[in-house]
N, C-alpha and C positions, 0 to 999 in steps of 0.2 A: 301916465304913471302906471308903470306894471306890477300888481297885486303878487304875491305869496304863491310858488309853485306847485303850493300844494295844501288844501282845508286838513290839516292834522288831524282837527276836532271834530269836524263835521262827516268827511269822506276820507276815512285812514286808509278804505281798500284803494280807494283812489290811486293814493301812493305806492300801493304794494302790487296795484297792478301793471302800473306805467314803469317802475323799476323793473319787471319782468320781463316786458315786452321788450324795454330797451335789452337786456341782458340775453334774447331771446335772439334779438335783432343782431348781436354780436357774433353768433356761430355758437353759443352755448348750447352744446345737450342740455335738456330739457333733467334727464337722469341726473346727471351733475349737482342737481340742487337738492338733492335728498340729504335729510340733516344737515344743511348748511342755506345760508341765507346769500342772497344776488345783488342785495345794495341796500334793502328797504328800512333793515336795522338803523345803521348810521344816519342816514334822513328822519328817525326818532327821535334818536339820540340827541340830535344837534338842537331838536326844535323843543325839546322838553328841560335837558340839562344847561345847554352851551345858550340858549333863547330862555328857559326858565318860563318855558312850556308847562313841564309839570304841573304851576299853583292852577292855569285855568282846566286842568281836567276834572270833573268833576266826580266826585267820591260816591261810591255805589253804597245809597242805605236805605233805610223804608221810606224814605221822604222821595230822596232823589229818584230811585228806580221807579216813582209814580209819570213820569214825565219822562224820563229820558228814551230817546228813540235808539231806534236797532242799528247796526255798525256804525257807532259812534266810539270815540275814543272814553274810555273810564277808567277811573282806578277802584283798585279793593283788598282793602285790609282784611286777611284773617288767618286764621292758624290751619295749617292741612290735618284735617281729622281723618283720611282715609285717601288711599290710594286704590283707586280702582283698578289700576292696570294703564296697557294703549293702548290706542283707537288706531287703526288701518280704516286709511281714505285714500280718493283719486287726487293726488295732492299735481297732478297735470295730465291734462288731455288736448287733443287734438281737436278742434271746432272746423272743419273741412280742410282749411290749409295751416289754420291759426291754430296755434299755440296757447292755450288758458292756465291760469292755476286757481285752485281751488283751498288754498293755504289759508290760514286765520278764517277761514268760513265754513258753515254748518250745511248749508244747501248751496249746489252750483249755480251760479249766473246761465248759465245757456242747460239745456239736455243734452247730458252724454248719452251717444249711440252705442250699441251694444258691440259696434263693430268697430269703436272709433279707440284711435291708438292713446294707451293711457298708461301711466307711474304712478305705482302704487307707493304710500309715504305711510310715515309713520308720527304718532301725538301723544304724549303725555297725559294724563287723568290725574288730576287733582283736585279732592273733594275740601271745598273750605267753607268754613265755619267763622261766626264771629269769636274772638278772643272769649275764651268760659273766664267769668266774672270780672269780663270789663267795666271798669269804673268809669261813670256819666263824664267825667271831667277830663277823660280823654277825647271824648268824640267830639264832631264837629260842631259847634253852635247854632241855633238856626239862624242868628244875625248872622256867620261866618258863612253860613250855604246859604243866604239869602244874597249875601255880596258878590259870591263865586257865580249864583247863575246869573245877575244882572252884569258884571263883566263879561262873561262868556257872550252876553247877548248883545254887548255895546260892541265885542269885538267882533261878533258876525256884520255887524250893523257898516260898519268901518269898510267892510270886505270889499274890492270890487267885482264886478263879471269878471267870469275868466273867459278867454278868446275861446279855449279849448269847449268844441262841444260837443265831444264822443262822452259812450257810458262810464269809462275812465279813466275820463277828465276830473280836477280838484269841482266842490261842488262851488258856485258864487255866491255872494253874499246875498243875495235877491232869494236863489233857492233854496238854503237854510234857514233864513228869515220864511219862509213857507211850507217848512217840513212841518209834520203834526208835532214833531216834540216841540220847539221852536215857537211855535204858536201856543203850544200849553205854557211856554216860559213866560210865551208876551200876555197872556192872559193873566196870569198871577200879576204878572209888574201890572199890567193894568189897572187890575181891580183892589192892589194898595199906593197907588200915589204918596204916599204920604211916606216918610224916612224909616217908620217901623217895617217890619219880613214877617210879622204876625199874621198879617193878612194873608200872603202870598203865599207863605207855607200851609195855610188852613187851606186857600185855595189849589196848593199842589197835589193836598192828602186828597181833597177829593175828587181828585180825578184818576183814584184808585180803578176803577170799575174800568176805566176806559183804557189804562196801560197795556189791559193783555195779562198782567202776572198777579198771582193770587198769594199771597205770601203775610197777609194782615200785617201788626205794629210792629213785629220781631226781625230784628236784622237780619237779611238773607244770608241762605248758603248761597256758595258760586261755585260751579263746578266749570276751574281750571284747566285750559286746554294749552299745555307746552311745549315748544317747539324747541329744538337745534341746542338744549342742556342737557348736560350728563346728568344723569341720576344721581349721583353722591353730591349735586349741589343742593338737594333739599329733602328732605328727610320727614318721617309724620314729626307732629308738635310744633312743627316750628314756625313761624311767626312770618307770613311776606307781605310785600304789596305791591300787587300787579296791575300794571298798565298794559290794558289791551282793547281789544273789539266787543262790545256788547250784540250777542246774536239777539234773532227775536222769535219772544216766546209762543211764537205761534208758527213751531218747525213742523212744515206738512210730512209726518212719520210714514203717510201713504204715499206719497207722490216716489215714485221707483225711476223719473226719469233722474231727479234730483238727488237720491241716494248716495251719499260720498262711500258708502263700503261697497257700492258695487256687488252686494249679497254674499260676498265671500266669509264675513267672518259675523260672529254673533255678537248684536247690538248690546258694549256695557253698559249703556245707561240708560235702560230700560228704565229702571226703578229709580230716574231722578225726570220727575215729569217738567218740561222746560217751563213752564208756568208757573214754577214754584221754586225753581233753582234755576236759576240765572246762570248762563255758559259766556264764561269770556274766554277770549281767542288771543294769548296775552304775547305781547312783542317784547317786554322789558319787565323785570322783576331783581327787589332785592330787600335778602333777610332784614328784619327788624329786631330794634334792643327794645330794652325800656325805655332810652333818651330820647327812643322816635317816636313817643306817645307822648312828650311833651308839650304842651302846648306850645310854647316858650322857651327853645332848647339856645339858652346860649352857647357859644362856641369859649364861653371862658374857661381860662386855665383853674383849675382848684387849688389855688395857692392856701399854704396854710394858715394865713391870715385871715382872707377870707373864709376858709373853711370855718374856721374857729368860731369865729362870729355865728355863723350860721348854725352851727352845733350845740351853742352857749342856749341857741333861742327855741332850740325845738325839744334841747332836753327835758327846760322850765316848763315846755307846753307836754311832756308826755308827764313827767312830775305831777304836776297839775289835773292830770287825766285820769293820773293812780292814786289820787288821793294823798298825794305828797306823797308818796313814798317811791323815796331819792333812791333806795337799792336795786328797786326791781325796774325802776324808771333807766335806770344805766345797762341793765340788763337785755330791757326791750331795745334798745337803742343799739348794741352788740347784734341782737337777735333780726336787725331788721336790715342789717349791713353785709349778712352771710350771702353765701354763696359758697356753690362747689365750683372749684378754681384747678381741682386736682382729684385723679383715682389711682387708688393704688390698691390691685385687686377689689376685694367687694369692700372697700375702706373710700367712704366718698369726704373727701378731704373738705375740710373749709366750711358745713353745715352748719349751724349751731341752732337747734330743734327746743323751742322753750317749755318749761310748765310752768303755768303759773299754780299754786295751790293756795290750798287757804279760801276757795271762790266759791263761797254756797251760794245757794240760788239768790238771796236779796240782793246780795255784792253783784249779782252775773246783770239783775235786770239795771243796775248805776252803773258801776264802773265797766263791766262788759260792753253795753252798749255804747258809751261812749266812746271804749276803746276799737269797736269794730268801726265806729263812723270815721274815727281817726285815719285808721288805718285803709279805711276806702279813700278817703280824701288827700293821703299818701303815695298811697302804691295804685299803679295798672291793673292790675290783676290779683283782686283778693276773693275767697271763696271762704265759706261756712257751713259745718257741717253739724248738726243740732245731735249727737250721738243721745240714742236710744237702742234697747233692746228690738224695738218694732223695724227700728231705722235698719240695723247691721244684718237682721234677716231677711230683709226685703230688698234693701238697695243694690243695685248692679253698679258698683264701683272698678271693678274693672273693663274695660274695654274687651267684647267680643267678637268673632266673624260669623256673618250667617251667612252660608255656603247657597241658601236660597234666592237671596237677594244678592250676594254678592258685595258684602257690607260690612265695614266694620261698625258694628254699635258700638256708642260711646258709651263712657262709665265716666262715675264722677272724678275719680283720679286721672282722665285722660287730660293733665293741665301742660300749660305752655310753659316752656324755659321762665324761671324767673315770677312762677304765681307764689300768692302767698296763701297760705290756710290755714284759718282757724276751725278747731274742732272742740264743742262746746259740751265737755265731758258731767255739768254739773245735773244735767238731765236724767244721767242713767240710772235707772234704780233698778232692783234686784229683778230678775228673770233669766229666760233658759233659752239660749241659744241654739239655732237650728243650723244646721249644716251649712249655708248660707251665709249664714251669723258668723260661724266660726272660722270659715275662708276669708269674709271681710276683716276680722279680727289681724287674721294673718297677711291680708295684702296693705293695709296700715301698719302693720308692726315694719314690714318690709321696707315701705315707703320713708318711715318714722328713721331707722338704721343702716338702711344702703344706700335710701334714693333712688329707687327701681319700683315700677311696677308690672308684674305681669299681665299679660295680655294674653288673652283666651282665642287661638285658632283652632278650638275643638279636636282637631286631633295631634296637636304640640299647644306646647305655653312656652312662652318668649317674655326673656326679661327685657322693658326699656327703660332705659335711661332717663331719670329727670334730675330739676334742679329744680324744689319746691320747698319753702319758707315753712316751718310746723311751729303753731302755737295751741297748747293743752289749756286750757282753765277747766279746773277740776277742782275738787275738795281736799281729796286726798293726794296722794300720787298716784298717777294712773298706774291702770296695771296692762291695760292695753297698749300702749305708746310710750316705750320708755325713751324720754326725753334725755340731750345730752346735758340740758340744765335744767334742774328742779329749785324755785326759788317761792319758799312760801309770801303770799300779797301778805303785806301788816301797810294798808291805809291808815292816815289819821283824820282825815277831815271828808266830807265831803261835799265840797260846794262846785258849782259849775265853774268851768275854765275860762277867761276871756275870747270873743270874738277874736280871728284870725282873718287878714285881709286877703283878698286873692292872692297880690303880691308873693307876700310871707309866704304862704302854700307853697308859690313856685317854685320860691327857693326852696324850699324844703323838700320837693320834689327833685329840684335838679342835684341838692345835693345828695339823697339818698342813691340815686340813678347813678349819678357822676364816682362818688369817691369808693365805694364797691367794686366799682372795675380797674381801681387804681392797682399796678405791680405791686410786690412787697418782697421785699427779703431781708436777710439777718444777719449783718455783718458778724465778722468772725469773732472778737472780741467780745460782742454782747451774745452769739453761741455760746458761749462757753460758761458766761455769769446765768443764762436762763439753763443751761443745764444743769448747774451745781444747786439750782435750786428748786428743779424737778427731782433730782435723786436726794436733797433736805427733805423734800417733802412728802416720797415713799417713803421713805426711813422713819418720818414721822407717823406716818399714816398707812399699812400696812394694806390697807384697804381698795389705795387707789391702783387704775390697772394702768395700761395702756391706753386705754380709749378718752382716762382723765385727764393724761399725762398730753396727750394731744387734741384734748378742748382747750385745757389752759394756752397751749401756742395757738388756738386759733381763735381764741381770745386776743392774746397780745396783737395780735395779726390786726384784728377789728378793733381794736383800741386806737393801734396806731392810723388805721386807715379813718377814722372818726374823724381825726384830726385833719387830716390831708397828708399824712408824714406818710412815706414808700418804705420807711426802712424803720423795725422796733428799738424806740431808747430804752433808756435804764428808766428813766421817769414816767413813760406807757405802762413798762414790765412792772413797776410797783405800784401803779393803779389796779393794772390787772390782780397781783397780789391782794391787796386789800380789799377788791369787790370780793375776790374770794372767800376771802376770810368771814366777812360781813355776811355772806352766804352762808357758808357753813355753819355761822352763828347760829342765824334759825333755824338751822338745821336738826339743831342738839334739843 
C-alpha cells in the first residue's frame, strides 16, 4: 500500500520543492515564477480544504509554539498591527547545474556562491499581533489543543516509509515520530496516560527553555511573510489566519553563505529578534469576521422565529443585569447590534455610540461590573478604558511611526473591525489637562463621531477608518464623548442574574454575530409613513437636527434586524417610537 505523496504537516518544503523541480524539469525559466506560483499552492489547497486538512494543523500560541519544530505546517490568528514593508531575497539560484528555490524559507538549503546564477524575488511583511482584547472564550481550549496534538501524533503514527530518499523527499512516518518536536509531543502523551490534557499541557509549558523562543505567557507576535497577493487584499487592522511554514528561531544572522538578500538591500527586521517573534513563511490566508471566533459557528439560517426566541432570552438576561430596567436594557441591546454598514463623507452610517448616565461610582462597582463581564462573555473583542485626568495625559492612544526602528507603535485605539469599548467615565474627577490630555480628548471625540482615528507618521497624520462599538457610563453626560444616545440608568433592584449555560451563551453569541450582518432596506410605502413622522417630529421638537433624524432610522434599522426581519415594519417603526419617547422621558 502506498502512503500520502506528500507529509503536508511534517515536511511542507518537501512539497514546495518537488513541485519546483518537476516545473523546472518542464523547460520552465526559472524568472517566470516571480510573483506567481508553479503548482505547490493547489497541492495545499486540496489537502487542507477539499481533505479537511486544516483541523490537524496546529494553532501557533504560548502553549503550542513551546514544542513545535521548525518548517512545519501552523496556523495563526491575528490582526496586522504594522507593515513593515518587503523583503528582497534569492528566491532561485543555480547549485552547479541544479536549479534551487529558496521560497517560504528564511535560510538556504545548500550555500549560494558569489558567482552562482540567481533571481532576485520579492515578500510581503506583516507584523501580527494577537487580537487587542481578545476574550478567553475564543481561543482554543486546552482539552481542544490537547486532542489536536494527540491526533496529529496518531496520524504521524499511521504514516508509512516513503520509497523516496532524497533531502526533498515527503518525510515518513518513522522520521517525524523522531523529530525533536515529535518526541516533545510523545513525551507529554506519555507522562499523562490518563483521559485528562492537564498533565500534558503542564508538561508542554515546561519545555519552554528548550524550544529556542523567549516570548513567556503572552500570545506571540508573528511576523508574516507573503507571497504572490496584491496588496489591497489586506490592509493594517484586519483580522487573518495564516496557514504557513514556521521558520526557526535560531536564524544564523552571521552565516553570509546563507543570506537570502545577498547584501543588496538593508535588513527590515532587524528590530524583530526571531526568538521573540515567530516568522511564518504563509501559503494560504483568509480575512476573518466575528462568526470565525465562534466556537460553534452553525451554518443556520436566522429565521425570524428562531431569531425571536433567541432575543426574548437575552433581552431578560441584560434586564436582569441593569437592574430591571427594561429601557436602557432595549437600548443596550440596539447598542450592541450597530455597525458601520455605510459612509457618506465624514458621516459613518449605521453607529449607534451609547451613554449610559446616572452611573456613580457605587452603581459602576454592581452593575458596571456585571455589565463588562457580560459583555466579554458576548463579544470577541471588548476593551476598557478607566478615563482619568492622569490616564488622558499619559496614554498613547493613537498609533505612532518611529522612523528609528522602523515601526509602528501601537496605541490604545489601534482596534480591529468590529471591537467593542467601554470607557468608564465615572473616575474622572476635576484637573488640568496637559497637551497630551487635550489631543487624547480630541482623538476620542473623533472616534466617538466619525469612526476614524488618526495615526501619527511624524511628519503627516493620516486618518483610518474603523468600526468600533462606544459605550459612556458616566454620571453626568459626558462632555468629552458626545454619544448619539444619552439614556439616563434608573435600576430598581439589585440582585444577582441567574447562571447562564455554555449552550445559551453560544447562542447568544451566534446571534449577535449572525443578524448584524443581516441586509436591510425600506420598502417604499413604509418610506414614506417613517418620513411623515421624522418631519412630525421636527416640527415638534425644534431642536432635533439631522444627526437625530438619522439615529432614529438606524434605530428602526436595528430593531428590525433584532428580530431577523431584512426589511422595517410599521410595528418595528412604533417600538422604535416609543423607546424614544421613554427616553426622552428621562430626559426632562
Amino acid at each position: 500500500m502506498v502512503g500520502p505523496q506528500y507529509d503536508f504537516l511534517s515536511n511542507p518544503l518537501g512539497a514546495v520543492r518537488s513541485t519546483f523541480d518537476t516545473a523546472i524539469a518542464s523547460g520552465t525559466d526559472p524568472s517566470s515564477f516571480e510573483g506567481r506560483d508553479w503548482g505547490a499552492l493547489p497541492l495545499f489547497r486540496r489537502f487542507l480544504f477539499d481533505q479537511s486538512g486544516i483541523s490537524q494543523v496546529p494553532l501557533l500560541t504560548p502553549t503550542s509554539i513551546r514544542f513545535l519544530r521548525p518548517h512545519t505546517l501552523v496556523r495563526y490568528r491575528g490582526m496586522i498591527q504594522d507593515m513593515p514593508g518587503n523583503e528582497f531575497y534569492v528566491g532561485a539560484y543555480k547549485d552547479g547545474s541544479v536549479w534551487r528555490t529558496n521560497k517560504f524559507m528564511d535560510v538556504s538549503q545548500y550555500p549560494i556562491c558569489s558567482s552562482a546564477d540567481t533571481r532576485i524575488w520579492e515578500r510581503r511583511l506583516l507584523y501580527c499581533v494577537p487580537v487587542p482584547g481578545l476574550s478567553p472564550w475564543t481561543e482554543v481550549s486546552a482539552e481542544e489543543f490537547g486532542n489536536l496534538s494527540m491526533d496529529w501524533m496518531s496520524d504521524s503514527r499511521e504514516k508509512r516509509r516513503r520509497d523516496e530518499e532524497s533531502s526533498d523527499a515527503p518525510v515518513s512516518c518513522d522520521e517525524v515520530q523522531d523529530s525533536p518536536n515529535t518526541k516533545r509531543m510523545r513525551e507529554g502523551e506519555d507522562s499523562s496516560t490518563a483521559p485528562h490534557s492537564s498533565g500534558a499541557a503542564t508538561d508542554i509549558a515546561s519545555s519552554a527553555t528548550r524550544s529556542g523562543y523567549d516570548i513567556g505567557s503572552n500570545s506571540p507576535p508573528c511576523l508574516v511573510k507573503v507571497y504572490d497577493s496584491p496588496e489591497s487584499e489586506m490592509k493594517l487592522n484586519d483580522i487573518f489566519e495564516f496557514v504557513g511554514i514556521l521558520t526557526s528561531p535560531e536564524l544564523q544572522e552571521d552565516n553570509e553563505d546563507s543570506d537570502l538578500s545577498n547584501g543588496f538591500s538593508e535588513d527590515p527586521l532587524r528590530h524583530f529578534p526571531p526568538n521573540q517573534v515567530p516568522r511564518l513563511h504563509c501559503f494560504i490566508h483568509r480575512k476573518l469576521g466575528i462568526r470565525d471566533f465562534l466556537q460553534n459557528n452553525p451554518t443556520v439560517e436566522p429565521k425570524p422565529d428562531l431569531v425571536k426566541g433567541i432575543r426574548e432570552a437575552l433581552l431578560r438576561h441584560l434586564t436582569a443585569i441593569l437592574g430591571n430596567d427594561d429601557v436602557t436594557s432595549h437600548f443596550m441591546l440596539l447598542h450592541l447590534l450597530s455597525k458601520v454598514h455605510a459612509r457618506d463623507n465624514d458621516l459613518a452610517v449605521g453607529k449607534l455610540s451609547l451613554n449610559l448616565t446616572c452611573f456613580k461610582k457605587e452603581a459602576v462597582s454592581v452593575f458596571g461590573k456585571q455589565l463588562t463581564l457580560v459583555l466579554k462573555n458576548l463579544l470577541p473583542f471588548t476593551f476598557c478604558i478607566p478615563l482619568t485626568v492622569e490616564y488622558l495625559n499619559t496614554v498613547s492612544l493613537a498609533p505612532k511611526k518611529n522612523y528609528d526602528t522602523n515601526r509602528l507603535e501601537t496605541g490604545v485605539l489601534q482596534l480591529a473591525e468590529g471591537s467593542h469599548l467601554i470607557v468608564d467615565e465615572t473616575k474622572l474627577d476635576a484637573g488640568t489637562l496637559n497637551s497630551v490630555g487635550v489631543e487624547n480628548c480630541r482623538l476620542l471625540k473623533n472616534l466617538m463621531e466619525l469612526q476614524q482615528v488618526e495615526y501619527d507618521f511624524k511628519y503627516y497624520k493620516m486618518d483610518m477608518k474603523t468600526d468600533t462599538q462606544l459605550l459612556i457610563l458616566s454620571e453626568g453626560k459626558s462632555n468629552i464623548l458626545p454619544a448619539d444616545v444619552i439614556v439616563p440608568f434608573h435600576p430598581s433592584s439589585s440582585s444577582c442574574p441567574e447562571a447562564v449555560t455554555a449552550e445559551v451563551l453560544e447562542a447568544w453569541r451566534w446571534y449577535l454575530a449572525t443578524v448584524r450582518q443581516l441586509p436591510h432596506s425600506i420598502e417604499q410605502e413604509m418610506q414614506k409613513e417613517v418620513e411623515r413622522d421624522l418631519v412630525a417630529a421636527r416640527q415638534e421638537d425644534r431642536s432635533l437636527g439631522p444627526q437625530d433624524l438619522s439615529r432614529l432610522l438606524t434605530m428602526g434599522r436595528l430593531m428590525s434586524l433584532s428580530y431577523g426581519e431584512t426589511s422595517l415594519s410599521l410595528e418595528h417603526w412604533q417600538m422604535v417610537k416609543e423607546l424614544e419617547r421613554l427616553r426622552r422621558q428621562r430626559l426632562q
